[in-house]
ZADO-541501 format. One record per residue (C-alpha): x, y, z; residue number from 1. Coordinates in Angstrom, 3 decimals, padded with zeros to 6 digits. Example, Ala and Ser with C-alpha at 12.3 -4.5 7.8 and 13.67 -1.06 7.14 Angstrom:
% residues 2
NODE;X;Y;Z;i
NODE;012.300;-004.500;007.800;1
NODE;013.670;-001.060;007.140;2
% end
This chain:
% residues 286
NODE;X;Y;Z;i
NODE;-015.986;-024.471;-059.677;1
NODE;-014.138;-026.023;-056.315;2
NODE;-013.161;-023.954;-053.597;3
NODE;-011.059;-025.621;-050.972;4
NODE;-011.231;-024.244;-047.462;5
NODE;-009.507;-025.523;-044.273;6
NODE;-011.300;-024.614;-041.668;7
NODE;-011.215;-025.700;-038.405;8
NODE;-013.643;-023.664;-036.256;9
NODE;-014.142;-026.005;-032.679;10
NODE;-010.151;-026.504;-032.623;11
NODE;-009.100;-023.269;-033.176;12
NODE;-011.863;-021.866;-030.845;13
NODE;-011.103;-024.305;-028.173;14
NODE;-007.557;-023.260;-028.329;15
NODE;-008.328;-019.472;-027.838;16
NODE;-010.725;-020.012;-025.127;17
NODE;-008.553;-022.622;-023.108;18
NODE;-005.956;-019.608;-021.903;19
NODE;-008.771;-017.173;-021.123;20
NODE;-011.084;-019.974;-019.379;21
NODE;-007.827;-020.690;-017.375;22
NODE;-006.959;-017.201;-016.433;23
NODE;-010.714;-017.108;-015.314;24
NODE;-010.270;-020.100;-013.131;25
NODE;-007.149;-018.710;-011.792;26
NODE;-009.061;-015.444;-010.857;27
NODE;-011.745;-017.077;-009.276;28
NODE;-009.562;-019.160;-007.087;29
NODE;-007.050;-016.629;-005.469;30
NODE;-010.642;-014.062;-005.146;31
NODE;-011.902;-017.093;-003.225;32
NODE;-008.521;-017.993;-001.092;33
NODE;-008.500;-014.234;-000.468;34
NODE;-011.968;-013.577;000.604;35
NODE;-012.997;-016.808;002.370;36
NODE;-011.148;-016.306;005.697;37
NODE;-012.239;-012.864;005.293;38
NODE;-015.699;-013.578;005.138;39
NODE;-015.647;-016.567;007.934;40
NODE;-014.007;-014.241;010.307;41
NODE;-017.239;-011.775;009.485;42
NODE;-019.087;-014.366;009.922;43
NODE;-017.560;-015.646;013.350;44
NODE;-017.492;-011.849;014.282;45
NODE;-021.619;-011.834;013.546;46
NODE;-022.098;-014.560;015.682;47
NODE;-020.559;-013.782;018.713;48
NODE;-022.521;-010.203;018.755;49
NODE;-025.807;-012.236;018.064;50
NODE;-025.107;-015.600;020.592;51
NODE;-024.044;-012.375;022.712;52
NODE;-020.641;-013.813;023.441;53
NODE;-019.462;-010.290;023.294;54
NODE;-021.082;-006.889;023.991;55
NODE;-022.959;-005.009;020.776;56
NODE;-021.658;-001.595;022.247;57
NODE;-018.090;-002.756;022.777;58
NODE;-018.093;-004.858;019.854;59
NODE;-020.863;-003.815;017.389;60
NODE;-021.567;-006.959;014.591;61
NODE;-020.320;-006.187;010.975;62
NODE;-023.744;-005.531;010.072;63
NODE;-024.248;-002.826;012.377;64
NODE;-020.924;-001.430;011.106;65
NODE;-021.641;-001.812;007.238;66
NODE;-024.787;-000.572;008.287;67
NODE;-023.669;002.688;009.711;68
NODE;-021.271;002.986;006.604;69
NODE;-023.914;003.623;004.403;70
NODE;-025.416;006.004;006.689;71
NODE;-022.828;008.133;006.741;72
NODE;-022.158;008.088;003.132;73
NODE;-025.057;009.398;002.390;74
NODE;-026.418;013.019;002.655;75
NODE;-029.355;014.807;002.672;76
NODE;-029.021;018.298;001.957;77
NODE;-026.819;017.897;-001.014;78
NODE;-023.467;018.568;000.633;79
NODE;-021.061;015.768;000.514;80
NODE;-021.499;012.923;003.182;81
NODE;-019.294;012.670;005.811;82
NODE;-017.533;009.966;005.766;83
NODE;-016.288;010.526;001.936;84
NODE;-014.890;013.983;003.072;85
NODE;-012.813;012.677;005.973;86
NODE;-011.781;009.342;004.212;87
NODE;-010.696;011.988;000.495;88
NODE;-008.764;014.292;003.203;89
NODE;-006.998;011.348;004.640;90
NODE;-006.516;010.043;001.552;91
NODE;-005.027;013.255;000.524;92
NODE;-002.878;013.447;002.875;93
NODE;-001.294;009.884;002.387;94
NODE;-001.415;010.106;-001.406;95
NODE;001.136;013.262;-000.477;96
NODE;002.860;012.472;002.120;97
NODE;004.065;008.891;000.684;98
NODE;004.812;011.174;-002.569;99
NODE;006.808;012.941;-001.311;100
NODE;009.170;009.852;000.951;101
NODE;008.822;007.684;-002.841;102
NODE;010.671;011.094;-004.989;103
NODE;013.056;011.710;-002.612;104
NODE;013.957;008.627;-000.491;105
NODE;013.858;006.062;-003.267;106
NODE;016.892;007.855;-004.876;107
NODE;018.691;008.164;-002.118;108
NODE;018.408;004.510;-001.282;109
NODE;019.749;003.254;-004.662;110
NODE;022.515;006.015;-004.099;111
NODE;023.388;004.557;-000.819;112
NODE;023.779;000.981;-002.145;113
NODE;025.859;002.076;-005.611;114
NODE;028.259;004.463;-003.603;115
NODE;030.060;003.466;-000.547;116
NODE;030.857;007.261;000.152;117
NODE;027.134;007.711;000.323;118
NODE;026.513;004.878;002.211;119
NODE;029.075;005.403;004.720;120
NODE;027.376;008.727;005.332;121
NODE;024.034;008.260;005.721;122
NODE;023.537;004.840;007.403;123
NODE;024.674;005.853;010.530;124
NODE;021.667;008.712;010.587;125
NODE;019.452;006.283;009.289;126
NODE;020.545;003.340;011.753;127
NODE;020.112;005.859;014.669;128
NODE;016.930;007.310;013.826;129
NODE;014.525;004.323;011.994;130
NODE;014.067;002.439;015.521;131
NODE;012.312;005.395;016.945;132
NODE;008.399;005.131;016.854;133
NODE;006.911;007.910;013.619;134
NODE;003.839;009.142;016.741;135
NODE;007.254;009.939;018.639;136
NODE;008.041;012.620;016.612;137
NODE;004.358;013.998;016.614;138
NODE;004.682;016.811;019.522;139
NODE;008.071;017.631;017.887;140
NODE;006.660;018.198;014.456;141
NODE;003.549;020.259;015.877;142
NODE;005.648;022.515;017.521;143
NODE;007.519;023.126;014.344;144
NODE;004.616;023.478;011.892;145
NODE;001.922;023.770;014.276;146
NODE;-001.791;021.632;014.099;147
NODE;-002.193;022.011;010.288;148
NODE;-002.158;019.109;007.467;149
NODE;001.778;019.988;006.900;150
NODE;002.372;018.451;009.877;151
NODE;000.031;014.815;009.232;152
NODE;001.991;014.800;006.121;153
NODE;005.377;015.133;007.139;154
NODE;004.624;012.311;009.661;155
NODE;003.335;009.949;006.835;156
NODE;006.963;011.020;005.326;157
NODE;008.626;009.913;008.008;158
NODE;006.833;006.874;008.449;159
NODE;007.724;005.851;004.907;160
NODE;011.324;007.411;004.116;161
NODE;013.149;004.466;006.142;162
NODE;011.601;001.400;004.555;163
NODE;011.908;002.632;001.044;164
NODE;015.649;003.786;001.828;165
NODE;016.527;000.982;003.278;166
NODE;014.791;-001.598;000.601;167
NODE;015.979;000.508;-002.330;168
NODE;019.576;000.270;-000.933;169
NODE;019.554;-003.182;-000.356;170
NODE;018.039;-004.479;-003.188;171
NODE;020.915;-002.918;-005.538;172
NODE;023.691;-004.687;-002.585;173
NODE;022.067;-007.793;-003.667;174
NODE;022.900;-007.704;-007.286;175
NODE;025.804;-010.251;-008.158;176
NODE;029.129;-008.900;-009.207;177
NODE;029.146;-011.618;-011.927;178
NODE;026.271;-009.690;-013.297;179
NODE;028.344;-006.196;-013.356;180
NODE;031.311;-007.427;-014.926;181
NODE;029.588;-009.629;-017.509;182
NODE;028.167;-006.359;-018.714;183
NODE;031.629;-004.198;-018.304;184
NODE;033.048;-006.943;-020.499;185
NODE;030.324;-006.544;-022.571;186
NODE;030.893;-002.924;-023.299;187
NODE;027.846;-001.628;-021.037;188
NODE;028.134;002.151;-020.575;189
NODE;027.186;002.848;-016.929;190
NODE;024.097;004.825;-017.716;191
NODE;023.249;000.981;-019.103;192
NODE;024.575;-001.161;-016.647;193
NODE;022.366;000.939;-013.942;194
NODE;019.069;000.648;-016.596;195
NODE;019.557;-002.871;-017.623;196
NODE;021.011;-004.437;-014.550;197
NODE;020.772;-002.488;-011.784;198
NODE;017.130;-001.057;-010.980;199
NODE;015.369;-004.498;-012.997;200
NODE;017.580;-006.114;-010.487;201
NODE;016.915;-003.861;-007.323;202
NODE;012.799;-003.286;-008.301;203
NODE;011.167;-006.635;-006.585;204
NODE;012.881;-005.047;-003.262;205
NODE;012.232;-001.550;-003.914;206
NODE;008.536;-002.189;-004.390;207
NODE;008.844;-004.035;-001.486;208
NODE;009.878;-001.075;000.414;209
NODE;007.161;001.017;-001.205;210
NODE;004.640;-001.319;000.107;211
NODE;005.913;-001.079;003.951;212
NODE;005.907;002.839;003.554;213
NODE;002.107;003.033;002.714;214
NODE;001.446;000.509;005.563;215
NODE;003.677;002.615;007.681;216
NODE;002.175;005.478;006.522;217
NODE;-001.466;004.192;007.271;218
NODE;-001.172;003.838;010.823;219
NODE;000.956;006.991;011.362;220
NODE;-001.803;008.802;009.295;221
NODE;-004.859;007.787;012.422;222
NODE;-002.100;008.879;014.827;223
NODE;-001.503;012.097;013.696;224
NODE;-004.398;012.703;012.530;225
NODE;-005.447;011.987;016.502;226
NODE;-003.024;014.294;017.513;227
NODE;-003.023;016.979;015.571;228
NODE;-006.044;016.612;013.399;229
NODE;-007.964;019.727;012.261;230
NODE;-011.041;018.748;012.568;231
NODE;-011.058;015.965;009.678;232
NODE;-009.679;012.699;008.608;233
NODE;-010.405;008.802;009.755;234
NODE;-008.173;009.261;012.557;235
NODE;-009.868;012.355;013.165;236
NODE;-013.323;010.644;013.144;237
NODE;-012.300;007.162;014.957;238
NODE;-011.323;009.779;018.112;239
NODE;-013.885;011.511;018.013;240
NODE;-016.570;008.956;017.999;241
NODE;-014.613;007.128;020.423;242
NODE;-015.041;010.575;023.097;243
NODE;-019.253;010.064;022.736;244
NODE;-018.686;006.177;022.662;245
NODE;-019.970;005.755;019.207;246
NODE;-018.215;002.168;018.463;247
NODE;-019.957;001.499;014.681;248
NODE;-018.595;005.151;013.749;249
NODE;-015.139;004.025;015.495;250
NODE;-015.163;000.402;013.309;251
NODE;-016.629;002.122;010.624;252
NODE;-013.105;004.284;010.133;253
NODE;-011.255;001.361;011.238;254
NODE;-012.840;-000.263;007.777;255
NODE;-012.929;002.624;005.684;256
NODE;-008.689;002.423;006.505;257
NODE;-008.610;-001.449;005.798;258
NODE;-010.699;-000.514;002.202;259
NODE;-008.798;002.060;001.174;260
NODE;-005.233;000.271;001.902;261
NODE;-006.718;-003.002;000.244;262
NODE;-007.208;-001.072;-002.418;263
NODE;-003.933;000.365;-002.815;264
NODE;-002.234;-002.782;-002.443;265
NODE;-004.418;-004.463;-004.716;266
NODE;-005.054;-001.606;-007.510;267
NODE;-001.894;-000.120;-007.629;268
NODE;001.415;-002.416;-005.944;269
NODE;000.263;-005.810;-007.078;270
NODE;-000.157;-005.237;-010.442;271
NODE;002.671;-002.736;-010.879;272
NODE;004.804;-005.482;-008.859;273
NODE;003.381;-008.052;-011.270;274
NODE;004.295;-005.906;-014.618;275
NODE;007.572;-004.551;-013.797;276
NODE;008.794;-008.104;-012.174;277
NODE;008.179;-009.833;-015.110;278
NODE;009.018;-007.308;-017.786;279
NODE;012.340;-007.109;-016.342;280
NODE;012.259;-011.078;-016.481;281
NODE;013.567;-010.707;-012.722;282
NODE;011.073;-013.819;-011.775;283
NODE;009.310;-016.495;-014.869;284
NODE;006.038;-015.419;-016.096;285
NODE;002.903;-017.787;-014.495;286
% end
């Protein structure tokens, strides 16, 4: 008896490692463009403090810092350490406050560049009122809803309502006409035209937008939180540690802020920016 079997095990293996061992290669090479002047900065920083080019209680070394990081995530008597409850309230506090400016602004963005009526409404308010600083509005917002987390959060709105507006309404403007009227003629129903043409077309900029409000957000979150913090938060902590001259606690917040909007960017926009960008075939796949 003859059995006749084509196999070919090193070619067919070769071909289904080649992508991944690319991909892996890929990885490796963007982690290492991305953390190298990150770590030679560190490293320049650490130097400095050491050759003592700069003062240790002005300018504490990254050591010190990461140093004084773990010490204050970690707790003794079983309660949770403190620097995990003021980094999960700020974090709170952004995750809502951004919420809140991506539901309701977004919308109102991609209203303002499909209908003029809209448009011709609202951008005058929105021309008037985006160059004004977010901390600006800080005494105004206390005195409305007093020194509680309602008012940190309805800063971090304001801080992100304008970008996302304005990126959400610009990035349907740029769609070409051609593209509307090739699917009129086509027989696209409007609900389809704004599903198939409109938002794949508008998303690089809207996510764009989306991006800018969490930065914004960030740095009107240690503001307020300086302001009209209740007693917890980074912002909280940085300005507080700063009254008793604590620097590593002060760069240790500044950190724990850089960490946590890393992350953000990193976990959450690039790869949704990545997915949505090239499902809607808006830019080729790498």
């Amino acid at each position: 008896m003859t059995f006749n079997i084509d196999v070919k095990p090193s070619s067919a293996r070769a071909s289904s490692l080649r992508p991944n061992w690319s991909r892996l290669m890929r990885l490796t090479m963007d982690t290492l463009r991305f953390c190298g002047p990150i770590l030679f900065a560190l490293a320049v920083w650490e130097g400095c403090s050491h050759l003592g080019l700069v003062s240790p209680i002005l300018v504490p070394p990254p050591s010190a810092v990461f140093a004084n990081i773990l010490r204050l995530m970690h707790s003794d008597d079983g309660e949770m350490p403190v620097l995990l409850s003021h980094t999960l309230i700020s974090f709170g506090r952004i995750f809502a406050g951004y919420g809140l400016a991506a539901v309701l602004c977004t919308g109102l963005g991609l209203l303002m560049g499909i209908n003029r009526t809209i448009d011709a409404f609202f951008n005058p308010i929105i021309t008037v009122l985006m160059p004004i600083p977010t901390l600006a509005w800080v005494p105004i917002v206390i005195l409305w809803l007093g020194m509680s987390n309602a008012t940190i959060i309805f800063v971090i709105f304001l801080a992100g309502m304008f970008p996302i507006i304005y990126n959400s309404a610009a990035g349907v403007r740029g769609i070409s006409k051609k593209q509307l009227w090739a699917a009129e003629i086509m027989g696209a129903t409007h609900h389809k035209i704004f599903f198939k043409v409109l938002l794949p077309g508008a998303l690089p900029q809207i996510i764009t937008g989306h991006i800018l409000a969490v930065s914004n957000g960030w740095r009107a979150l240690v503001g307020a939180e300086m302001l009209a913090g209740s007693g917890w938060g980074l912002g909280y902590m940085i300005f507080d540690a700063r009254t008793f001259m604590d620097t590593e606690t002060v760069y240790s917040g500044i950190v724990m802020i850089a960490l946590l909007g890393l992350l953000i960017e990193k976990g959450l926009f690039s790869p949704l920016q990545h997915y949505t960008i090239e499902r809607w075939g808006t830019v080729r796949a790498g």
